[in-house]
mmJSON file of the N, C-alpha and C atoms, coordinates in Angstrom:
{"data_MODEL":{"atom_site":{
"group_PDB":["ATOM","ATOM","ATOM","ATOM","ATOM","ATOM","ATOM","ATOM","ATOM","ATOM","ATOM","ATOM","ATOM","ATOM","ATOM","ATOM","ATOM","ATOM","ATOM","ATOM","ATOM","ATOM","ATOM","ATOM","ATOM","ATOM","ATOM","ATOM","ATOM","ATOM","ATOM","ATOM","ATOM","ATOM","ATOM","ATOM","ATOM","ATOM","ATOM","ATOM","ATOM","ATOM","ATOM","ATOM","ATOM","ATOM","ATOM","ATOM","ATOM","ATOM","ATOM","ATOM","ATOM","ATOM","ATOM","ATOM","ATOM","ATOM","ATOM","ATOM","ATOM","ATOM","ATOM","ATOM","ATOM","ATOM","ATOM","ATOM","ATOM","ATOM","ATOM","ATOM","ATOM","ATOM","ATOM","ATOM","ATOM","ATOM","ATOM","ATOM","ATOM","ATOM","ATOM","ATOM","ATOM","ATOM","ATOM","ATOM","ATOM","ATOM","ATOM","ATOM","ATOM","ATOM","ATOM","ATOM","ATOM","ATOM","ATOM","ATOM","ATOM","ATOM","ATOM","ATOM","ATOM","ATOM","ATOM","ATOM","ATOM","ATOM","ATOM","ATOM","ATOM","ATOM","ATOM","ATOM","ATOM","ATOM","ATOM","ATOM","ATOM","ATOM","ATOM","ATOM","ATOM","ATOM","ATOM","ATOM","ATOM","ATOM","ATOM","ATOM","ATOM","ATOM","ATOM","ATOM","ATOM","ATOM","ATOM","ATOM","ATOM","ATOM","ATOM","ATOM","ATOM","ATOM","ATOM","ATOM","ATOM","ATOM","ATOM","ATOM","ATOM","ATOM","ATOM","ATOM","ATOM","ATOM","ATOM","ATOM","ATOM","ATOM","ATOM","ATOM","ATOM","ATOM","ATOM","ATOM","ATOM","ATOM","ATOM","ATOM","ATOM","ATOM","ATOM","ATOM","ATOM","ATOM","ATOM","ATOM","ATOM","ATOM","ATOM","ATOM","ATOM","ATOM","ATOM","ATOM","ATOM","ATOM","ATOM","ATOM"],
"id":[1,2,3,4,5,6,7,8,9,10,11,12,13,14,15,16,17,18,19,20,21,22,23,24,25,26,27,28,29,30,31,32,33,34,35,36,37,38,39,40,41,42,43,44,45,46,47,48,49,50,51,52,53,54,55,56,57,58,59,60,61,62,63,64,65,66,67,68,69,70,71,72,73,74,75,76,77,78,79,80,81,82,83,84,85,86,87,88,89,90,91,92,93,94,95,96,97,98,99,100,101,102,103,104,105,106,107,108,109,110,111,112,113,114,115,116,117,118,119,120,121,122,123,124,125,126,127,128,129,130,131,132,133,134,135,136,137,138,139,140,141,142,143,144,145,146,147,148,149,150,151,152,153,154,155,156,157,158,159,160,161,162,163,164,165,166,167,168,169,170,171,172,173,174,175,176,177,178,179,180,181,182,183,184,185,186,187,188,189,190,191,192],
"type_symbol":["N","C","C","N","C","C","N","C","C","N","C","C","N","C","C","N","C","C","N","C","C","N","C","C","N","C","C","N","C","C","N","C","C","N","C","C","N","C","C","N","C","C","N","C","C","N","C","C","N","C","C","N","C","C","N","C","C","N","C","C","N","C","C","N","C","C","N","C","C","N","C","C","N","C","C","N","C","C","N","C","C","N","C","C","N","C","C","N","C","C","N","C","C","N","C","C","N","C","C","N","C","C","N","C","C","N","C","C","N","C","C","N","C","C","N","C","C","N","C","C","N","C","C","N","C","C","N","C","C","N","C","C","N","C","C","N","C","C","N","C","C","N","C","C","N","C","C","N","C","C","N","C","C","N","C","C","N","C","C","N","C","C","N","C","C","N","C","C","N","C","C","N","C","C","N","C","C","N","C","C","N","C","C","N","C","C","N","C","C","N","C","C"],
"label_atom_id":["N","CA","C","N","CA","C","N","CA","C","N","CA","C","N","CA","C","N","CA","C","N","CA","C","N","CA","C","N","CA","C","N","CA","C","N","CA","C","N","CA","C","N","CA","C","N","CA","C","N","CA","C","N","CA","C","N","CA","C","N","CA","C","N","CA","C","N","CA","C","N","CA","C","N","CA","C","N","CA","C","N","CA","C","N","CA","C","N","CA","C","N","CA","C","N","CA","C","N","CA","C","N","CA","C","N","CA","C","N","CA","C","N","CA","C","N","CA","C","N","CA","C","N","CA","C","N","CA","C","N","CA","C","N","CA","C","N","CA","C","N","CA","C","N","CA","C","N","CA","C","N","CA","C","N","CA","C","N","CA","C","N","CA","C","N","CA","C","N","CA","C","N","CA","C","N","CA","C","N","CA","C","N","CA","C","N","CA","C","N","CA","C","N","CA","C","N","CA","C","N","CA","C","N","CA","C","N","CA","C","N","CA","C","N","CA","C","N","CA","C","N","CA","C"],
"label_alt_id":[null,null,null,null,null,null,null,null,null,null,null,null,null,null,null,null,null,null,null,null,null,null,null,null,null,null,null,null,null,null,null,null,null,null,null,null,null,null,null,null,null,null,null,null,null,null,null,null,null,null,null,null,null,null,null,null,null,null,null,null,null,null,null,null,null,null,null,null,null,null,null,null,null,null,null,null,null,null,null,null,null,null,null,null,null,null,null,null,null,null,null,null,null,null,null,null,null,null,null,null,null,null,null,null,null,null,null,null,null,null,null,null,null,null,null,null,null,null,null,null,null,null,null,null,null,null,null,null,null,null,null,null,null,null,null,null,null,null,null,null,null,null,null,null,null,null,null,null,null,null,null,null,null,null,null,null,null,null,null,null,null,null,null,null,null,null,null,null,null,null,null,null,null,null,null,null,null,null,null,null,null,null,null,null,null,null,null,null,null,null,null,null],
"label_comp_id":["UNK","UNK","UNK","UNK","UNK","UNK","UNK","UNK","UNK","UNK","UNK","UNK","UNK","UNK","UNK","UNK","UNK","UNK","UNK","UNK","UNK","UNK","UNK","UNK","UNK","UNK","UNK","UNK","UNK","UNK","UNK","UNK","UNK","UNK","UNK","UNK","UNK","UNK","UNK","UNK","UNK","UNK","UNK","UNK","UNK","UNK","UNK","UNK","UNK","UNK","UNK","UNK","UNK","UNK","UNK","UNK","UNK","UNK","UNK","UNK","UNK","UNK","UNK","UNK","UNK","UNK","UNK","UNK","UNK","UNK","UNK","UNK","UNK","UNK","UNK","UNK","UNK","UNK","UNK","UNK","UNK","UNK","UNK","UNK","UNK","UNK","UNK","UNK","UNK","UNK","UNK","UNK","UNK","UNK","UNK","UNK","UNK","UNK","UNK","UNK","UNK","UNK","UNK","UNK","UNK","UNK","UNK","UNK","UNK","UNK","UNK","UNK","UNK","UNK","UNK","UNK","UNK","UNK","UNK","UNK","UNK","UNK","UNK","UNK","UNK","UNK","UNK","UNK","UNK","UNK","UNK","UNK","UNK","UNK","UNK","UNK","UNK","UNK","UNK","UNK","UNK","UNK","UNK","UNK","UNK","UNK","UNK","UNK","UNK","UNK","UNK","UNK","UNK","UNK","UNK","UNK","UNK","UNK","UNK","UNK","UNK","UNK","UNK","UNK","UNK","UNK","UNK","UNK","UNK","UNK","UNK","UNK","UNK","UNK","UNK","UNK","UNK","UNK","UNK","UNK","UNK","UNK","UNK","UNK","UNK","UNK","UNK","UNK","UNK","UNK","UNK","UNK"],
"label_asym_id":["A","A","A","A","A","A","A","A","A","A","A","A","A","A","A","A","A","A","A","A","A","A","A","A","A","A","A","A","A","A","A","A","A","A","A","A","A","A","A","A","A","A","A","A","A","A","A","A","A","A","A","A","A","A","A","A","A","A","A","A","A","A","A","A","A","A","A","A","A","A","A","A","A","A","A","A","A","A","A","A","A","A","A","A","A","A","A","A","A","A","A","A","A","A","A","A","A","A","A","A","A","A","A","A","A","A","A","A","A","A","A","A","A","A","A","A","A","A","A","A","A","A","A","A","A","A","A","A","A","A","A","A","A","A","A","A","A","A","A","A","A","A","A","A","A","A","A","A","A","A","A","A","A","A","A","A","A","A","A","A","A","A","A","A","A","A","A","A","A","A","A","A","A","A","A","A","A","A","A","A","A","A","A","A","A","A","A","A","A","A","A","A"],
"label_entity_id":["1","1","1","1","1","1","1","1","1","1","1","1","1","1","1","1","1","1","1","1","1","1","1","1","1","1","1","1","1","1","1","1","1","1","1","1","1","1","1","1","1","1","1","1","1","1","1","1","1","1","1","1","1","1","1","1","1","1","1","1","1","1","1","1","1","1","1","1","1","1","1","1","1","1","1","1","1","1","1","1","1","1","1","1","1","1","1","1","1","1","1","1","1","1","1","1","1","1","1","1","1","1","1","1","1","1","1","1","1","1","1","1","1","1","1","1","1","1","1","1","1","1","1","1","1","1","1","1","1","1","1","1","1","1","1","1","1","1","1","1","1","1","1","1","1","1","1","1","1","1","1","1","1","1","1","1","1","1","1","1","1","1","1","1","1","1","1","1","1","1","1","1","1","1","1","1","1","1","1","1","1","1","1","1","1","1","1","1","1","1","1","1"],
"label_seq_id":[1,1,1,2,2,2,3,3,3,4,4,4,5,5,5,6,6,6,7,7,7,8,8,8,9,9,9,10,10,10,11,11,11,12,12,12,13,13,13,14,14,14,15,15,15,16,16,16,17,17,17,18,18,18,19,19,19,20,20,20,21,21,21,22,22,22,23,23,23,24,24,24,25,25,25,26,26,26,27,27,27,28,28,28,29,29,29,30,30,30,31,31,31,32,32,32,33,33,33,34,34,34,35,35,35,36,36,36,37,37,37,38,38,38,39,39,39,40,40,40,41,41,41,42,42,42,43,43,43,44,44,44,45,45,45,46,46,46,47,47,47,48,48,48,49,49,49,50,50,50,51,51,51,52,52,52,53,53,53,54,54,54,55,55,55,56,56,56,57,57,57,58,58,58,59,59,59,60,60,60,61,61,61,62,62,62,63,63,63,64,64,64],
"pdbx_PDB_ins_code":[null,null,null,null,null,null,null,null,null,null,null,null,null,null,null,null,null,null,null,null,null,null,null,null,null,null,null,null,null,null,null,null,null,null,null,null,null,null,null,null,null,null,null,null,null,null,null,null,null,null,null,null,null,null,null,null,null,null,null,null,null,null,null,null,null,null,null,null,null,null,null,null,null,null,null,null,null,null,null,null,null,null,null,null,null,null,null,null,null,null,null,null,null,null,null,null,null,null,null,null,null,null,null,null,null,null,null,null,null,null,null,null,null,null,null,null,null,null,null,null,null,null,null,null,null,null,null,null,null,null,null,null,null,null,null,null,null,null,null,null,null,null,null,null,null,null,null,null,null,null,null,null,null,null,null,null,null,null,null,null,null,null,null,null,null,null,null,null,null,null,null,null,null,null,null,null,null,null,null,null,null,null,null,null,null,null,null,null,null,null,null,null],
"Cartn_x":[11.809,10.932,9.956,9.406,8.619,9.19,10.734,11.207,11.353,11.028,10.948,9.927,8.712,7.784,7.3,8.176,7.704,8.405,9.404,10.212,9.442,8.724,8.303,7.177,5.829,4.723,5.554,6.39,6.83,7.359,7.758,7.979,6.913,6.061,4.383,3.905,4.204,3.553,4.16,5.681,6.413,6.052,5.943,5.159,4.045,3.095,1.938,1.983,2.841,2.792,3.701,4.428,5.129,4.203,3.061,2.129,1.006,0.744,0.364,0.777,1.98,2.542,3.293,3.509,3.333,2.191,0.768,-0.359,-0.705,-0.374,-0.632,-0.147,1.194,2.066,1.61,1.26,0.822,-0.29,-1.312,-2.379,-2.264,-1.592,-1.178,-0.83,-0.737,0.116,-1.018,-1.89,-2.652,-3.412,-3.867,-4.722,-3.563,-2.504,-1.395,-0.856,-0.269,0.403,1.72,2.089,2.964,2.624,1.425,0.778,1.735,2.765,3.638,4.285,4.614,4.991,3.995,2.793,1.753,1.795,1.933,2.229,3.188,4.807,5.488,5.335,4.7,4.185,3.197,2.086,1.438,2.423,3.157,4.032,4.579,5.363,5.933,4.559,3.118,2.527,2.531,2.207,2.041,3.152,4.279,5.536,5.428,4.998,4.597,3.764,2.363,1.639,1.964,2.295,3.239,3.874,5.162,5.812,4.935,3.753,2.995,2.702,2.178,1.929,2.69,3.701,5.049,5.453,5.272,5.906,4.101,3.166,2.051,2.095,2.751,2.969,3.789,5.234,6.445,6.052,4.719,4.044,3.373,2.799,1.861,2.506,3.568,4.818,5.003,5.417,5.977,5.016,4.161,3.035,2.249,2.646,1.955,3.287],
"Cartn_y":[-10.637,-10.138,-11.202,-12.272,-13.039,-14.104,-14.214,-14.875,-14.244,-12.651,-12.052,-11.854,-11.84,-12.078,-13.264,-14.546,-15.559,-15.306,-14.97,-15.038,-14.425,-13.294,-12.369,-13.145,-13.497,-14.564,-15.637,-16.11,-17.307,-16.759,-15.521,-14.579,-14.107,-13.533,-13.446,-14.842,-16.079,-16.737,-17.224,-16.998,-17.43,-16.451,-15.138,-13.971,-14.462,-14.537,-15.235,-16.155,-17.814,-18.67,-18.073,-17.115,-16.41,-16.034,-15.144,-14.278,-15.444,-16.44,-17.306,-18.028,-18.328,-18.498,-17.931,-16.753,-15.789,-15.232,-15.263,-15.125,-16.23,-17.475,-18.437,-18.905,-18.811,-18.158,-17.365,-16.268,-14.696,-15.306,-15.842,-16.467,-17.003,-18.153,-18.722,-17.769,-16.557,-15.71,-14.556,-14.565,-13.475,-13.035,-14.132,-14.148,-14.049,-14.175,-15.031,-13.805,-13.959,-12.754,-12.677,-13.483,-13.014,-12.348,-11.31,-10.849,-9.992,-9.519,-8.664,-9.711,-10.981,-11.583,-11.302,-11.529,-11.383,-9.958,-8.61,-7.766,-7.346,-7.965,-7.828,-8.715,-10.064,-10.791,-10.0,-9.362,-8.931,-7.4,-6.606,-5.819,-6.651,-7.522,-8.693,-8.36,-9.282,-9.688,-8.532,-7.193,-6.096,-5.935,-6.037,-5.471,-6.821,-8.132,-8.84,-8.388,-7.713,-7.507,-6.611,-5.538,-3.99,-4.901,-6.067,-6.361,-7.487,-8.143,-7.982,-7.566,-6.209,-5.009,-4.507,-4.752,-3.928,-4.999,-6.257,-7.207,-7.224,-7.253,-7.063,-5.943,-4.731,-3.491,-3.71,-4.243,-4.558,-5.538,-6.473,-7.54,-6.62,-5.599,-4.873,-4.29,-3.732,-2.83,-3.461,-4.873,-5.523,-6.358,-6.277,-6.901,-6.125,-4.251,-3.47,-2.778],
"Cartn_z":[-24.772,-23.736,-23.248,-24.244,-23.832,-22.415,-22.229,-21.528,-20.356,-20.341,-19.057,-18.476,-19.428,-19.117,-18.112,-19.003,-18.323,-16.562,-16.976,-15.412,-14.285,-14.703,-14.166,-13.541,-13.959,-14.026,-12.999,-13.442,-12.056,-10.989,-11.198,-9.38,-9.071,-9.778,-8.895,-8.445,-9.345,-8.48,-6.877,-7.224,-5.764,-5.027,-4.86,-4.147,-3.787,-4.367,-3.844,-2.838,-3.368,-1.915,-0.842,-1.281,0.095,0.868,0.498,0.877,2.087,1.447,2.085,3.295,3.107,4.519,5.312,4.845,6.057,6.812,5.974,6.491,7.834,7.1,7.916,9.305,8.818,10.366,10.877,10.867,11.587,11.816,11.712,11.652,13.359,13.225,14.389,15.856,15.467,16.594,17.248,16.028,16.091,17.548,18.287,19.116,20.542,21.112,21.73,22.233,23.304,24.161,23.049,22.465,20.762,19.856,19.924,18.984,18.078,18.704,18.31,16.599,17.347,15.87,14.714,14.738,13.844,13.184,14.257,13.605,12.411,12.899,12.161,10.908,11.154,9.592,9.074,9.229,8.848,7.795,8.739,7.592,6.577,6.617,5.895,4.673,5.241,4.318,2.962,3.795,2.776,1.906,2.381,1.701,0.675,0.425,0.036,-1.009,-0.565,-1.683,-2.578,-1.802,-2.922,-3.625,-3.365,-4.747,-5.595,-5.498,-6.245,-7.564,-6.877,-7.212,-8.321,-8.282,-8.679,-10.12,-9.774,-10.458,-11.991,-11.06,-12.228,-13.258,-12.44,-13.657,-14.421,-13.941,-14.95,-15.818,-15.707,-16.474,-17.607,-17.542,-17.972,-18.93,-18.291,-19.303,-20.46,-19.686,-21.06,-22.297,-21.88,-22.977,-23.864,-23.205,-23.984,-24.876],
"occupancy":[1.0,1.0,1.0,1.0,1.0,1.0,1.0,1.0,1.0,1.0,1.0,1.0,1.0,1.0,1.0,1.0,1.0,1.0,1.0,1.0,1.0,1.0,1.0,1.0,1.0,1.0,1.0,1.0,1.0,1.0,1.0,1.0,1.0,1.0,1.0,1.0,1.0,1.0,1.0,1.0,1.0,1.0,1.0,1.0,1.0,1.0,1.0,1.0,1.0,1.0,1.0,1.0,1.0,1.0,1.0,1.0,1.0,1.0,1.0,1.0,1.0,1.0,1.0,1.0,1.0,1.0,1.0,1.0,1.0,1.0,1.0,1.0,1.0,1.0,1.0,1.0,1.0,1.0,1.0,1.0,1.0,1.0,1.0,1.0,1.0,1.0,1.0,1.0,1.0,1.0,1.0,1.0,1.0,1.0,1.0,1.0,1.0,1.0,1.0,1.0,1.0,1.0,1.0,1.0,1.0,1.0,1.0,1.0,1.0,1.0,1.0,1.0,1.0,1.0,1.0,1.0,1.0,1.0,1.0,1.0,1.0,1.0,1.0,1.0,1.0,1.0,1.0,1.0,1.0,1.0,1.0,1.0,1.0,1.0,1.0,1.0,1.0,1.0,1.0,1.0,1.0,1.0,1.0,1.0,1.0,1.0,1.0,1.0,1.0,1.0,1.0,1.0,1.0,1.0,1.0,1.0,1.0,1.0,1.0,1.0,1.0,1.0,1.0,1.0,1.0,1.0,1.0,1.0,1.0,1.0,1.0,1.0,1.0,1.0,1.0,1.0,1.0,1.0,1.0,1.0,1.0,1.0,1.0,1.0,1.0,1.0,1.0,1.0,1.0,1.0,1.0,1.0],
"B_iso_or_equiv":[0.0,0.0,0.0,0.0,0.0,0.0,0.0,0.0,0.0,0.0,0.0,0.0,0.0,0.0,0.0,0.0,0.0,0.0,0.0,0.0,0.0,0.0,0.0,0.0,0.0,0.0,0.0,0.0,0.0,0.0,0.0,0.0,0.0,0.0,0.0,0.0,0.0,0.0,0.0,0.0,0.0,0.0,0.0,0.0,0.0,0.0,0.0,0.0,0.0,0.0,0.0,0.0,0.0,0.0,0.0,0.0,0.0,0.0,0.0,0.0,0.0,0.0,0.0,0.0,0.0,0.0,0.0,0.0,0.0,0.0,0.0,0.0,0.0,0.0,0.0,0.0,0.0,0.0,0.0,0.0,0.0,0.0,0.0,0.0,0.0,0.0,0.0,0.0,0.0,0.0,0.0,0.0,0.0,0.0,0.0,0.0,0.0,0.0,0.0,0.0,0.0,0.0,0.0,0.0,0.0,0.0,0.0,0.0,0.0,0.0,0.0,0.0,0.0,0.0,0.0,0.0,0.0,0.0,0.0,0.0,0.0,0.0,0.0,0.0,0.0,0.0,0.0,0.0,0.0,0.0,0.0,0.0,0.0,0.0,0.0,0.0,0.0,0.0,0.0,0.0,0.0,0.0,0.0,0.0,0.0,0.0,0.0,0.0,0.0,0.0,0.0,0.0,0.0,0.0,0.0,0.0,0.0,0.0,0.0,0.0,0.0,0.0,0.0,0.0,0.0,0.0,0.0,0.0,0.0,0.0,0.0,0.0,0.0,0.0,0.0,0.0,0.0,0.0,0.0,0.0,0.0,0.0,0.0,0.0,0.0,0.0,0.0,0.0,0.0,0.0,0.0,0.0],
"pdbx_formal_charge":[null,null,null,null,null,null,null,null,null,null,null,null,null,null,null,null,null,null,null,null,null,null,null,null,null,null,null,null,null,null,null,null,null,null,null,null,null,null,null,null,null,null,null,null,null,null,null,null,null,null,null,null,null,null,null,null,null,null,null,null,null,null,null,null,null,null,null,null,null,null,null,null,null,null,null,null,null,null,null,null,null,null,null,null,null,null,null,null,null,null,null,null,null,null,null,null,null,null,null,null,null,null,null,null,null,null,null,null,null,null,null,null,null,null,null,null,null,null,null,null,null,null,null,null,null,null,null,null,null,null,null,null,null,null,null,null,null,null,null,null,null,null,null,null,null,null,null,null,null,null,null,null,null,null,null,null,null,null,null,null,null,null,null,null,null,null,null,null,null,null,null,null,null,null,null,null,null,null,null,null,null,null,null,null,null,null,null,null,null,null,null,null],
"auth_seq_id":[1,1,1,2,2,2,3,3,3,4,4,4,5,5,5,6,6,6,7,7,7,8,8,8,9,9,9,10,10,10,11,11,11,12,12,12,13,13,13,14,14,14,15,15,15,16,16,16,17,17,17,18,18,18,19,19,19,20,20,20,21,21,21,22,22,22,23,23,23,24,24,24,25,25,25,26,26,26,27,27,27,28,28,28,29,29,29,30,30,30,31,31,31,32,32,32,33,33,33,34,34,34,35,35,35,36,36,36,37,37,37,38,38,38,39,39,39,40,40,40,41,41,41,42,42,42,43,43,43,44,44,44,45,45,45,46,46,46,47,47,47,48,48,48,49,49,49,50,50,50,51,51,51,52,52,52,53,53,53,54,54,54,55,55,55,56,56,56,57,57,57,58,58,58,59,59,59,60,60,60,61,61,61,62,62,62,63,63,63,64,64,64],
"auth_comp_id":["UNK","UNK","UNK","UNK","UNK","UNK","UNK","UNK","UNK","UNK","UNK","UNK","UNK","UNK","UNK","UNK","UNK","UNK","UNK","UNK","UNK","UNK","UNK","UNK","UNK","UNK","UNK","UNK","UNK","UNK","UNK","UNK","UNK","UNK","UNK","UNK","UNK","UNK","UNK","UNK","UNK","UNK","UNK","UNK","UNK","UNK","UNK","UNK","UNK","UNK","UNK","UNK","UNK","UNK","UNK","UNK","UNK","UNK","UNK","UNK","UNK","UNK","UNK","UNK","UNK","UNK","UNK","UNK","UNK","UNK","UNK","UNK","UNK","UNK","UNK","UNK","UNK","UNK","UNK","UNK","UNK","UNK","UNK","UNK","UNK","UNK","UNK","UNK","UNK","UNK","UNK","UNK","UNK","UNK","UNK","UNK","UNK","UNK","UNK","UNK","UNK","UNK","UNK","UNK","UNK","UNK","UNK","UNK","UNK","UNK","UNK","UNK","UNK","UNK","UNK","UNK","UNK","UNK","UNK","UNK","UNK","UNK","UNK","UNK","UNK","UNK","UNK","UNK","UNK","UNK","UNK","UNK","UNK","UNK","UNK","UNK","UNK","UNK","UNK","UNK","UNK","UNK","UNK","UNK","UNK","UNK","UNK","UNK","UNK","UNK","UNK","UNK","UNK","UNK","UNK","UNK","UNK","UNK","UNK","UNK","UNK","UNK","UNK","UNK","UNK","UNK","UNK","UNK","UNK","UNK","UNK","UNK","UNK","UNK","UNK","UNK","UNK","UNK","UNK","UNK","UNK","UNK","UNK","UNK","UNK","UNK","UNK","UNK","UNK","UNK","UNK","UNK"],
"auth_asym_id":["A","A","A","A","A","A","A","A","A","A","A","A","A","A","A","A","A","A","A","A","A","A","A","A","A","A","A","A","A","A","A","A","A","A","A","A","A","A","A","A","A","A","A","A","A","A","A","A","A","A","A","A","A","A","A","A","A","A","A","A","A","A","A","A","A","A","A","A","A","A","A","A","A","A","A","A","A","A","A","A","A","A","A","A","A","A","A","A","A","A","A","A","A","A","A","A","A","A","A","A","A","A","A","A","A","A","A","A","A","A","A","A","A","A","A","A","A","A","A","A","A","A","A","A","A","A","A","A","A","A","A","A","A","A","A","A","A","A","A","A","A","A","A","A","A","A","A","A","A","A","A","A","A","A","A","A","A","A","A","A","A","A","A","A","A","A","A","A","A","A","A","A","A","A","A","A","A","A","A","A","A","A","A","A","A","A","A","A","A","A","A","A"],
"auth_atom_id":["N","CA","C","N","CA","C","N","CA","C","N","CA","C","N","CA","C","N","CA","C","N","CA","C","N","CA","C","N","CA","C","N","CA","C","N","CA","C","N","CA","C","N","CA","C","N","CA","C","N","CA","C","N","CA","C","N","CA","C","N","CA","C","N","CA","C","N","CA","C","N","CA","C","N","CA","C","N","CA","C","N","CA","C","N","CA","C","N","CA","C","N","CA","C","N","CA","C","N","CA","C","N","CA","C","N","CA","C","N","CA","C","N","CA","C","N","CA","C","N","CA","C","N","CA","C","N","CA","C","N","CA","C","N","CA","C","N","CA","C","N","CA","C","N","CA","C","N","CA","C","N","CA","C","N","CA","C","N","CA","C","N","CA","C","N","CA","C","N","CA","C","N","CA","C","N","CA","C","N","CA","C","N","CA","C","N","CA","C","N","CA","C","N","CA","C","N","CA","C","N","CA","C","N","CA","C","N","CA","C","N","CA","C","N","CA","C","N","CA","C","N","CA","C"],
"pdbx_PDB_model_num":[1,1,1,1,1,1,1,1,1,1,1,1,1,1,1,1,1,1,1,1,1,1,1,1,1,1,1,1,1,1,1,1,1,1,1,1,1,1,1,1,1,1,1,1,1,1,1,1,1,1,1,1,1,1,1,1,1,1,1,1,1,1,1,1,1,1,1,1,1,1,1,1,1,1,1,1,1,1,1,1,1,1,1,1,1,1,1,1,1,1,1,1,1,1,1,1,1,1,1,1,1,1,1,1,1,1,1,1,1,1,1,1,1,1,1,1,1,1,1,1,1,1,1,1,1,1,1,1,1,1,1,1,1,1,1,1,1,1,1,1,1,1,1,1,1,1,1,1,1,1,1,1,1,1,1,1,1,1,1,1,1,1,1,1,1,1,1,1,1,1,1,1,1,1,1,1,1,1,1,1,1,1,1,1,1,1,1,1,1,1,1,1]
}}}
């Protein structure tokens, strides 16, 4: 389990810099008669944070 653990911990962290540059992109769009792109990064970002979310509980699971 400790090795899924670890796996787990290195996909939150790739989630994370995902999270980031998709922010950052959407970032760029936000203001722009493209705003529509920003919207859809912005869903992106969330569906982003839910697995997060998801990946910290299965962290949680397994350490308790």
């Amino acid at each position: 389990m400790t090795s899924d653990a670890a796996e787990l911990s290195s996909l939150r962290s790739q989630l994370e810099e995902l999270t980031v540059r998709v922010v950052r992109v959407s970032d760029t769009y936000r203001d722009t008669d493209d705003s529509a792109i920003a919207s859809e990064l912005d869903q992106a970002e969330r569906s982003l944070l839910s697995a997060c979310r998801s990946v910290d509980r299965a962290i949680d699971r397994l350490s308790s």
